[in-house]
CHARMM-style PDB file with segment names, atoms N, HN, CA, C and O in Angstrom:
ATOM      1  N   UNK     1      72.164  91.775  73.171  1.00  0.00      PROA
ATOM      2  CA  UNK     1      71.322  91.298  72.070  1.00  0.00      PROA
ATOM      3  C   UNK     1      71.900  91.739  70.722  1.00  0.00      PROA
ATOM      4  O   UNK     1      71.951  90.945  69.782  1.00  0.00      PROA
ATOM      5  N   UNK     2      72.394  93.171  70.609  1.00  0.00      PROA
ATOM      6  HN  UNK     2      72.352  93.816  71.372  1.00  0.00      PROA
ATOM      7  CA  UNK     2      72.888  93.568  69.180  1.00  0.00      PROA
ATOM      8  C   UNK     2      73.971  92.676  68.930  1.00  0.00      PROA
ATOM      9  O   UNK     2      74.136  92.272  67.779  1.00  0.00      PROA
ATOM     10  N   UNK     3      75.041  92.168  70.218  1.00  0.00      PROA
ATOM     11  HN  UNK     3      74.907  92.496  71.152  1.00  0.00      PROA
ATOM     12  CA  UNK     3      76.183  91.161  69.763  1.00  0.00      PROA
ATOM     13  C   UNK     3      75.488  90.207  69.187  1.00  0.00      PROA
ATOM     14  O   UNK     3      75.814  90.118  68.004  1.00  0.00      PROA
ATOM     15  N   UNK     4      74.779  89.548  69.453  1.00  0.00      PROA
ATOM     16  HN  UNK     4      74.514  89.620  70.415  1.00  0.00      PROA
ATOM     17  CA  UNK     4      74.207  88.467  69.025  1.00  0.00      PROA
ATOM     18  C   UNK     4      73.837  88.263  67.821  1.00  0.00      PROA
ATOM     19  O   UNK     4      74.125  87.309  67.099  1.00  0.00      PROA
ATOM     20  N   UNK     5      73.177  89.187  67.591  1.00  0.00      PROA
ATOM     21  HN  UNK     5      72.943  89.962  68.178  1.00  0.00      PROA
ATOM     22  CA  UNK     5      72.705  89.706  66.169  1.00  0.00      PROA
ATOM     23  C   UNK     5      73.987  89.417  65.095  1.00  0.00      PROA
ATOM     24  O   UNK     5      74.005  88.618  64.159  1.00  0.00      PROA
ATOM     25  N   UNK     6      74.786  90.110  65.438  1.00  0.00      PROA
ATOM     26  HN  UNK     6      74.771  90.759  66.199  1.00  0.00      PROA
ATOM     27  CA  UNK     6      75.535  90.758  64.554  1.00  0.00      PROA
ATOM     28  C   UNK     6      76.385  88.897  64.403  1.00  0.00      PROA
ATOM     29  O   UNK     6      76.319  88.126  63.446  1.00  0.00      PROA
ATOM     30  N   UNK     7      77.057  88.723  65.655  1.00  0.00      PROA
ATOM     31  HN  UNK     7      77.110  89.349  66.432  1.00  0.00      PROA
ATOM     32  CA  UNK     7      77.771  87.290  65.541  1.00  0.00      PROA
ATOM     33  C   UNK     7      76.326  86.495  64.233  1.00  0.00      PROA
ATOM     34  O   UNK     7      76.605  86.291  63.051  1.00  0.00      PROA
ATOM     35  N   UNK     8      75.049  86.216  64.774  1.00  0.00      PROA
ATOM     36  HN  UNK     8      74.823  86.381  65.734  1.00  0.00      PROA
ATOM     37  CA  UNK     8      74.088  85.562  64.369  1.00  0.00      PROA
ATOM     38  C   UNK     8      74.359  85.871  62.425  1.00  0.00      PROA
ATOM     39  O   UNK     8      74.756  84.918  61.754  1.00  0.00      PROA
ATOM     40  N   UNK     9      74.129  87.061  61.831  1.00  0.00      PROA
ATOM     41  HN  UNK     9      73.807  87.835  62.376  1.00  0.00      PROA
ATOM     42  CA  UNK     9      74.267  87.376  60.097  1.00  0.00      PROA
ATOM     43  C   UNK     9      75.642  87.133  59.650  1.00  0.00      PROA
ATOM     44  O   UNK     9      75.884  87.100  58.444  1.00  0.00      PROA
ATOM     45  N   UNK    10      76.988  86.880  60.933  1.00  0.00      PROA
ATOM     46  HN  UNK    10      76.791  86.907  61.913  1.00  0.00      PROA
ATOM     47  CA  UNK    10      78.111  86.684  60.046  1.00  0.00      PROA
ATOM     48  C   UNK    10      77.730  85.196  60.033  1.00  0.00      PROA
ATOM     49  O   UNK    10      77.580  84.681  58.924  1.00  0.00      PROA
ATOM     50  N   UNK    11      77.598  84.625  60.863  1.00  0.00      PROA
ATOM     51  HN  UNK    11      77.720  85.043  61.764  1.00  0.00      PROA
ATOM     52  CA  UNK    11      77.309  82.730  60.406  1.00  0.00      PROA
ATOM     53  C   UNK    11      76.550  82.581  59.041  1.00  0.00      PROA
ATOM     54  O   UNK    11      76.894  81.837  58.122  1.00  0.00      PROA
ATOM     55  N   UNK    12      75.264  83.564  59.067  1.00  0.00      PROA
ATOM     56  HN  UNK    12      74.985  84.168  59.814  1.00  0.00      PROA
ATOM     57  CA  UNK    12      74.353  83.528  58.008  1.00  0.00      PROA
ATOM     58  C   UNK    12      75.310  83.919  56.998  1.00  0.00      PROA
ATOM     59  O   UNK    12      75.331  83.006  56.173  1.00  0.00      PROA
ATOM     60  N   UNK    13      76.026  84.736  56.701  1.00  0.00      PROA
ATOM     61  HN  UNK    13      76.009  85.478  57.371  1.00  0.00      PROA
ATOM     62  CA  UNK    13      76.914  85.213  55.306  1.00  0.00      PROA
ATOM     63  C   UNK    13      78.088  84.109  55.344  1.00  0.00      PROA
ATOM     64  O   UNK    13      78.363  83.655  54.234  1.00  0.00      PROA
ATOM     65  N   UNK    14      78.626  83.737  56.135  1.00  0.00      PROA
ATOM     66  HN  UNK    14      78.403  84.106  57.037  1.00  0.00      PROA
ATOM     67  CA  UNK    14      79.352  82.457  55.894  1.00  0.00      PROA
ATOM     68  C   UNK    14      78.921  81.303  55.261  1.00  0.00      PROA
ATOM     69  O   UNK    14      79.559  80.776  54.350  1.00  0.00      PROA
ATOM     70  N   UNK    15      77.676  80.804  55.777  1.00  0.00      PROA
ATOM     71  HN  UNK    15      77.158  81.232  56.518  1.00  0.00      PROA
ATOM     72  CA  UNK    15      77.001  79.714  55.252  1.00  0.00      PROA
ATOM     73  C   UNK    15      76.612  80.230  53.982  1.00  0.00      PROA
ATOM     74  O   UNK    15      77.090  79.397  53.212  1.00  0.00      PROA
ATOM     75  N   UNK    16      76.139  80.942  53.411  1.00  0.00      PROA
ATOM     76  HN  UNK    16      75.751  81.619  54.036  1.00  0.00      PROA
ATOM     77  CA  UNK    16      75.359  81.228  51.977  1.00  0.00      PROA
ATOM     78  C   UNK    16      76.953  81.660  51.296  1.00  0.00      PROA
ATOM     79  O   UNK    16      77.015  81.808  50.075  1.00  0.00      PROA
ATOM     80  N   UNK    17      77.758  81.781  51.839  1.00  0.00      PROA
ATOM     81  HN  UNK    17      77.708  81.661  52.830  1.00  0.00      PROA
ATOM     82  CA  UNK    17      79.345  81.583  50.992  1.00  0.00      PROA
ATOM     83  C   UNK    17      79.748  80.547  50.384  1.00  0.00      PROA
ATOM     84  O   UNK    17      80.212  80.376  49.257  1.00  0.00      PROA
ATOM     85  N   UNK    18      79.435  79.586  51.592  1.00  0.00      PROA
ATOM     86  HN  UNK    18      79.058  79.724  52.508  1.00  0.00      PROA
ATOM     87  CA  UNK    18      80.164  78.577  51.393  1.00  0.00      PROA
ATOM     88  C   UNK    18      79.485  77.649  50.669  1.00  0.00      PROA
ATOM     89  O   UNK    18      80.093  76.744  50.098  1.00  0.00      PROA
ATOM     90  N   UNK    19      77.428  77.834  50.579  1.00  0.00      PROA
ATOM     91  HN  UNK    19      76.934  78.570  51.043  1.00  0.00      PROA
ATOM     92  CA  UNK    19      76.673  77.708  49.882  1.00  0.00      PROA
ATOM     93  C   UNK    19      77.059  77.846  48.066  1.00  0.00      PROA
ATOM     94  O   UNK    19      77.172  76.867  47.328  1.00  0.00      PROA
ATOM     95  N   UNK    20      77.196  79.140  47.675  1.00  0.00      PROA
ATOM     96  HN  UNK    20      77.105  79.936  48.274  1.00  0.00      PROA
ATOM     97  CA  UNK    20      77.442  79.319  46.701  1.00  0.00      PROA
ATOM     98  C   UNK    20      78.992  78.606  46.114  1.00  0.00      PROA
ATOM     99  O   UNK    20      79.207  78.324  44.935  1.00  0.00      PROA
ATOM    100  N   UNK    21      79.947  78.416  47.242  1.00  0.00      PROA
ATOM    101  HN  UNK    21      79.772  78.646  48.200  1.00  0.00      PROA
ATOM    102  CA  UNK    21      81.227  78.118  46.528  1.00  0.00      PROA
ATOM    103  C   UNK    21      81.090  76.802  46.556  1.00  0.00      PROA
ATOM    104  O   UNK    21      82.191  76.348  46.242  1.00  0.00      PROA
ATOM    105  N   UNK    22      80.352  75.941  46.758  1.00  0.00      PROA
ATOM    106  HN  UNK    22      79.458  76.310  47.013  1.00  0.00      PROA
ATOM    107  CA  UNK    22      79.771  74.625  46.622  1.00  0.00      PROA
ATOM    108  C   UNK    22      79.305  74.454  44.997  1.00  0.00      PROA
ATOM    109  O   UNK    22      79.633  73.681  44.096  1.00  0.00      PROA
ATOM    110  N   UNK    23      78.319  75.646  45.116  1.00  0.00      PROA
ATOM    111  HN  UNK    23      78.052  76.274  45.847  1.00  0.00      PROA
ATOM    112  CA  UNK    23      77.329  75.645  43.901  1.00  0.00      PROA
ATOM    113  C   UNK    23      78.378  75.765  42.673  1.00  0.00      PROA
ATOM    114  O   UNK    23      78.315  74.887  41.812  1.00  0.00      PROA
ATOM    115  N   UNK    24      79.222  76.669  42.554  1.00  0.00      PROA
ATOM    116  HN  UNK    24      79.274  77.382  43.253  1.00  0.00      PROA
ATOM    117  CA  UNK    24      80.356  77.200  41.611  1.00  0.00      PROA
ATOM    118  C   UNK    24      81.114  75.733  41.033  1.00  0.00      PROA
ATOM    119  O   UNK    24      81.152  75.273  39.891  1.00  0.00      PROA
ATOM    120  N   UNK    25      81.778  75.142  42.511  1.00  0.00      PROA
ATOM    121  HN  UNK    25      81.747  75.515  43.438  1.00  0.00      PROA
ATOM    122  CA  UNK    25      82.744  73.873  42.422  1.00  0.00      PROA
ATOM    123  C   UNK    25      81.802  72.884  41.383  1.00  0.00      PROA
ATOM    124  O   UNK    25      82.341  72.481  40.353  1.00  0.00      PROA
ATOM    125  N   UNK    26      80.287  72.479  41.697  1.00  0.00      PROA
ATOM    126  HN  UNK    26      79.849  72.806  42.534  1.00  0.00      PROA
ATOM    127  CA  UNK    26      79.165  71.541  41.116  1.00  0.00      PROA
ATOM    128  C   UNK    26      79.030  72.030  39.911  1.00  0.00      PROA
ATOM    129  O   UNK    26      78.564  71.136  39.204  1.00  0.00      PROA
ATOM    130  N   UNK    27      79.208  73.049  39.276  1.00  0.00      PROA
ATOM    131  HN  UNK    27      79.586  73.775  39.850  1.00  0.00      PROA
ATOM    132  CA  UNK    27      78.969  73.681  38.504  1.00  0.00      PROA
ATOM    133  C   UNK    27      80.293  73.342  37.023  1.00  0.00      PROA
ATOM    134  O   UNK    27      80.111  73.083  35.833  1.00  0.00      PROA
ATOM    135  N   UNK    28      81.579  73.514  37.861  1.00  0.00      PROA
ATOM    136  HN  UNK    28      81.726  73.725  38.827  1.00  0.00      PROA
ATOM    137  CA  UNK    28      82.399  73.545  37.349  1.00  0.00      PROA
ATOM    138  C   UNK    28      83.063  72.165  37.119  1.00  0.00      PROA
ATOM    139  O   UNK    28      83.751  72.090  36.101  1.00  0.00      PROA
ATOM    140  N   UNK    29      82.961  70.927  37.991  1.00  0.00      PROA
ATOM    141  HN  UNK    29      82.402  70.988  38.818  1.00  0.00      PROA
ATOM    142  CA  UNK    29      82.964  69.637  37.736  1.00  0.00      PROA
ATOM    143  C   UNK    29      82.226  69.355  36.601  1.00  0.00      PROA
ATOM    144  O   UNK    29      82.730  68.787  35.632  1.00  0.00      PROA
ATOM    145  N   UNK    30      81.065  69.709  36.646  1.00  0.00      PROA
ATOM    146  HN  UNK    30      80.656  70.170  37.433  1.00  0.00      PROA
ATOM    147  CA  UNK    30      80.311  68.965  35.778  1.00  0.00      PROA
ATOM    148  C   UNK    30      80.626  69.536  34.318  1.00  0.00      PROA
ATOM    149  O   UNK    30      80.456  68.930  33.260  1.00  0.00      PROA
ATOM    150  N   UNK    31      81.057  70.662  34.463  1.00  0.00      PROA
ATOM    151  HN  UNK    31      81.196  71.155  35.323  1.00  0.00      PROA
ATOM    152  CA  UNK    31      81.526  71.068  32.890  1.00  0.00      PROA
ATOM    153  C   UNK    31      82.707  70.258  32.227  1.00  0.00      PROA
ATOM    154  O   UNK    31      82.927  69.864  31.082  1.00  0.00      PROA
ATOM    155  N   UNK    32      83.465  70.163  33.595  1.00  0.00      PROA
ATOM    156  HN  UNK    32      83.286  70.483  34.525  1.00  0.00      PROA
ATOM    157  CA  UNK    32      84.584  69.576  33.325  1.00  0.00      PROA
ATOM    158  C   UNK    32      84.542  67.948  32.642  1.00  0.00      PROA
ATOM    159  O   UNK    32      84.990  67.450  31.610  1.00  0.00      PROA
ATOM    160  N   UNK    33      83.756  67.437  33.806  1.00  0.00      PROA
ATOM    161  HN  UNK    33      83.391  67.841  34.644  1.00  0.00      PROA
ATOM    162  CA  UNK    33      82.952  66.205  33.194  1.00  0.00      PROA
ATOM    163  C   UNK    33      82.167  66.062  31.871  1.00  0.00      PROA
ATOM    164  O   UNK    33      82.220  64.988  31.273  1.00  0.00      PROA
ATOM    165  N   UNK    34      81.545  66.944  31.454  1.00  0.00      PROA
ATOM    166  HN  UNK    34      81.502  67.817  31.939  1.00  0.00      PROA
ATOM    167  CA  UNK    34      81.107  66.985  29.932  1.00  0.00      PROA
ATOM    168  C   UNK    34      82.042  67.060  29.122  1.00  0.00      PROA
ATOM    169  O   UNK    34      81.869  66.454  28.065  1.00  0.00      PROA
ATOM    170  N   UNK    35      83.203  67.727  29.289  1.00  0.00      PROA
ATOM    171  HN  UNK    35      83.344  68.220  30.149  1.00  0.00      PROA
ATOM    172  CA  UNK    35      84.007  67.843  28.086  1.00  0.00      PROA
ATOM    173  C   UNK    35      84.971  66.903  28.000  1.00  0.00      PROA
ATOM    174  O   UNK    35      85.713  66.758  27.029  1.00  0.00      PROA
ATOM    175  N   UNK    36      84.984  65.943  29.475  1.00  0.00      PROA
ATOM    176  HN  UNK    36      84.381  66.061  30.264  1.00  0.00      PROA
ATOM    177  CA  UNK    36      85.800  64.589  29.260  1.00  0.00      PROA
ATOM    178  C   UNK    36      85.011  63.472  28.402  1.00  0.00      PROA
ATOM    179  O   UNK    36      85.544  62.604  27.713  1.00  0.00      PROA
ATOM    180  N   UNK    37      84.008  63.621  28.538  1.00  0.00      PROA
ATOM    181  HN  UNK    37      83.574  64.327  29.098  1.00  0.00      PROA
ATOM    182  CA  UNK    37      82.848  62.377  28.471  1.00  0.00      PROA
ATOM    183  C   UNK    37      82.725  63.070  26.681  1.00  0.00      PROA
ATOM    184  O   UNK    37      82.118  62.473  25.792  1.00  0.00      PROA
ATOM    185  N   UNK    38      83.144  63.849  26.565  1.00  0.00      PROA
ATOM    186  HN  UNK    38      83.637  64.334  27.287  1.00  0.00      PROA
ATOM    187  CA  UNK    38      83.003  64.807  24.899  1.00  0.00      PROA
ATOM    188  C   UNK    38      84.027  64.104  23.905  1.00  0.00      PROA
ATOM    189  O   UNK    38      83.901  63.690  22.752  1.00  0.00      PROA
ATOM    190  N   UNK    39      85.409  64.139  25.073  1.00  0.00      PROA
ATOM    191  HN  UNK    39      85.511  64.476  26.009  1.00  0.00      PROA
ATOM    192  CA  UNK    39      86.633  63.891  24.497  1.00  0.00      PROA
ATOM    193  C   UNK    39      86.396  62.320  24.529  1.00  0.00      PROA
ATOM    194  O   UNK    39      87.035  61.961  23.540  1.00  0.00      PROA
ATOM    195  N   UNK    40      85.917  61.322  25.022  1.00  0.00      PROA
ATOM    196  HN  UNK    40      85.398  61.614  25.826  1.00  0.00      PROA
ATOM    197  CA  UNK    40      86.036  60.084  25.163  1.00  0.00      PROA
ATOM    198  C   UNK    40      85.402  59.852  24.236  1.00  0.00      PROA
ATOM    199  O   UNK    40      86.072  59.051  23.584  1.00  0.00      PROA
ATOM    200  N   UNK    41      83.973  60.161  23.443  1.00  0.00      PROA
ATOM    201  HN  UNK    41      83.429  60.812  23.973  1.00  0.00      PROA
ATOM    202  CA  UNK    41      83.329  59.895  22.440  1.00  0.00      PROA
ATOM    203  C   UNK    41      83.852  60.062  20.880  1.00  0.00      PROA
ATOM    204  O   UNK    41      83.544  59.498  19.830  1.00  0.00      PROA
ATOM    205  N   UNK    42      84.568  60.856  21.145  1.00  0.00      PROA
ATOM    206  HN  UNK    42      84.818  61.314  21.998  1.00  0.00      PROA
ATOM    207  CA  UNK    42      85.654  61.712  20.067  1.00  0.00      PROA
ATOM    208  C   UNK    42      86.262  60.671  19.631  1.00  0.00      PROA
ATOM    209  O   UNK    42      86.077  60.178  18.518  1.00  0.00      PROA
ATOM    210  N   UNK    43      87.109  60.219  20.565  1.00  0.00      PROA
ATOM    211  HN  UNK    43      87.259  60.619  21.470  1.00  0.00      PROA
ATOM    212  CA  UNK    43      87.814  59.340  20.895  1.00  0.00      PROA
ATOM    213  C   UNK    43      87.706  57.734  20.491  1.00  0.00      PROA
ATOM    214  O   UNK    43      88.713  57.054  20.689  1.00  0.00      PROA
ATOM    215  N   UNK    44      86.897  57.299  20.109  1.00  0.00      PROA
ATOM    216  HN  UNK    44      86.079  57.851  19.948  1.00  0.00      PROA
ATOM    217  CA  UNK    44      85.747  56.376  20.376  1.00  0.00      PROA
ATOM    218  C   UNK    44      85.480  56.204  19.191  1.00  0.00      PROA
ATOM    219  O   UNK    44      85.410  55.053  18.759  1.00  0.00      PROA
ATOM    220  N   UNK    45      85.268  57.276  18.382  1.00  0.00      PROA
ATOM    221  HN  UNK    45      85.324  58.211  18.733  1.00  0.00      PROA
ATOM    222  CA  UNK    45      84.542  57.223  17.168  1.00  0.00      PROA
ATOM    223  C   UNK    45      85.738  57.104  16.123  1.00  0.00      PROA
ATOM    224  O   UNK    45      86.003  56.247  15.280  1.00  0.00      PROA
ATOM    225  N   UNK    46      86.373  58.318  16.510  1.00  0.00      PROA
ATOM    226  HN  UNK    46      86.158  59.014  17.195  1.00  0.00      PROA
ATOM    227  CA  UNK    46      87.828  57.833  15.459  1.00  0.00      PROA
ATOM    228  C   UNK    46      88.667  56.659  15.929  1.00  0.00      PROA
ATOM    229  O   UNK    46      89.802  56.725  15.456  1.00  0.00      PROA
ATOM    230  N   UNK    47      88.428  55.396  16.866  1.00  0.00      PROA
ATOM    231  HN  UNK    47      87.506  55.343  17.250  1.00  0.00      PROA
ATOM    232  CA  UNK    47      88.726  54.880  16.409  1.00  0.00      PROA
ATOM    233  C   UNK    47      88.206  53.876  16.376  1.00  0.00      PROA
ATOM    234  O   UNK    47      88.945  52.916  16.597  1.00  0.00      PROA
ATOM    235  N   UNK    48      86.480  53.526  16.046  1.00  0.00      PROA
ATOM    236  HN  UNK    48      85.880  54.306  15.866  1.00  0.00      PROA
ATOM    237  CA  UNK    48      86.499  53.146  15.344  1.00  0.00      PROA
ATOM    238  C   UNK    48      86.262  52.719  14.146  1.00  0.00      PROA
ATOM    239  O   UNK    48      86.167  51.636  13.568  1.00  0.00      PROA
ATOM    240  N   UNK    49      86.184  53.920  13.888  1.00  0.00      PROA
ATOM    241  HN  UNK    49      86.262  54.799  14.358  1.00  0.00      PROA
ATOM    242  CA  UNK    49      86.467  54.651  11.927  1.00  0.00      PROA
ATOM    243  C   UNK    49      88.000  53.847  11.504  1.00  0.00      PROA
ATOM    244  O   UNK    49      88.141  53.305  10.407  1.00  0.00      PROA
ATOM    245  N   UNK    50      88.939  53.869  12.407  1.00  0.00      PROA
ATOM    246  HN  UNK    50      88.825  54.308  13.298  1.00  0.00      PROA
ATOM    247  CA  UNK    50      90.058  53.306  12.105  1.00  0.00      PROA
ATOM    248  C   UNK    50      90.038  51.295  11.391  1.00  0.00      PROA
ATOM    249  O   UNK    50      90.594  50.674  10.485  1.00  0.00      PROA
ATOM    250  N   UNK    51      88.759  50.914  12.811  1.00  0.00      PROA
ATOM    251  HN  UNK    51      88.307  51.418  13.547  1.00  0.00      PROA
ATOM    252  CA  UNK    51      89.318  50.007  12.397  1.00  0.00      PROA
ATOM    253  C   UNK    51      88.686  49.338  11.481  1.00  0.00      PROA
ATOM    254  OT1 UNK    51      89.206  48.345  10.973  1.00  0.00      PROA
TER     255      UNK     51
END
């Protein structure tokens, strides 16, 4: 039973790992994505101020 256990909380600490490095990646796209969607407006505007 203690094997069990013990196998049983490493799955649990794996999953809430891999949980969070999910959360991090979602986290970090989307920043990434704001500052493209930042740069495209930027973008956008000067030119067309240009024309």
């Amino acid at each position: 039973m203690k094997y069990r256990a013990k196998n049983h909380s490493k799955q649990v600490l794996i999953l809430l790992g891999l949980d969070i490095l999910i959360y991090v990646v979602q986290i970090g796209l989307s920043r990434e994505i704001m500052k493209a969607t930042d740069a495209l407006l930027f973008v956008n505007k000067n030119i067309a101020n240009m024309i």
